[in-house]
C-alpha positions in Angstrom: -21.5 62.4 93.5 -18.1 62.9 91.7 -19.3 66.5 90.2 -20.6 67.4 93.9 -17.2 66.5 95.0 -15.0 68.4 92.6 -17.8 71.4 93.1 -17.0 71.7 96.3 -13.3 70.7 96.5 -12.3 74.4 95.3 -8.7 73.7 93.9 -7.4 76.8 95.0 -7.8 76.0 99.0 -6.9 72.1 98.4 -3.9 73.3 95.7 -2.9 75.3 99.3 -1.8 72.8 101.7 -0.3 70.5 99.4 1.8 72.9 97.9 2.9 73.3 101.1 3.0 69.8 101.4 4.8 69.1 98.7 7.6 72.0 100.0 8.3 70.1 102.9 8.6 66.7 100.7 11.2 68.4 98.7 12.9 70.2 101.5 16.7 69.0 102.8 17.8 71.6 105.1 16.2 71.0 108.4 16.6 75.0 109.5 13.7 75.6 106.9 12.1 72.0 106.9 10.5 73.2 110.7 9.1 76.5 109.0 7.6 74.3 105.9 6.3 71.7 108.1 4.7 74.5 110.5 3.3 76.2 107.3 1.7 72.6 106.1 0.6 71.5 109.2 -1.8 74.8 109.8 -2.7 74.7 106.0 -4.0 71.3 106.5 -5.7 71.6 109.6 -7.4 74.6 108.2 -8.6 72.8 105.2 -9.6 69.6 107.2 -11.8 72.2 109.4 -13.4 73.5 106.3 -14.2 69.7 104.7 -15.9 68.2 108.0 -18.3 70.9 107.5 -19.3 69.4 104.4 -20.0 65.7 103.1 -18.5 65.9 100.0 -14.6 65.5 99.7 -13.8 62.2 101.2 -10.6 62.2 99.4 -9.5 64.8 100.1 -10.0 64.0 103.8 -8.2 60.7 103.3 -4.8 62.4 101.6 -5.5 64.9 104.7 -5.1 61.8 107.0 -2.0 60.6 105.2 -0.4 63.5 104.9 -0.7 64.6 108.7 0.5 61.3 109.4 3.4 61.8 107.3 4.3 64.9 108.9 4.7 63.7 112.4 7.0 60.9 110.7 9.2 64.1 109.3 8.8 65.8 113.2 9.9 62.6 114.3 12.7 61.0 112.6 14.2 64.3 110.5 13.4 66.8 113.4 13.9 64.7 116.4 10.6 66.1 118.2 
């Protein structure tokens, strides 16, 4: 199950949102820390469409999960929405 998994977990479309993850982890200045939280937020949800089409990648799924969780923390308490 673990080569089906990294078969189908195609690093350059996972690398995608958490790089863009990661931005907004790394980010101070809340101007640009909306724009890099918009920018994750659609990367995820784009890659979380792709992975419930499929069986394999349930960790990916699960960092998904924590990391959109995460981000309405940062909306919440660093962007006051």
């Amino acid at each position: 199950m673990a080569s089906n998994e990294s078969f189908f977990v195609e690093p350059s479309q996972s690398a995608a949102w958490q790089d863009l993850y990661d931005a907004v982890l790394l980010e101070y200045d809340t101007r640009t820390l909306f724009k890099r939280v918009e920018a994750a937020e659609a990367a995820i949800l784009t890659r979380r469409e792709t992975l419930e089409q499929h069986p394999d990648g349930h960790s990916e799924r699960q960092a998904i999960v924590e990391a959109l969780a995460y981000l309405a923390e940062v909306k919440k308490e660093r962007l006051r929405f």
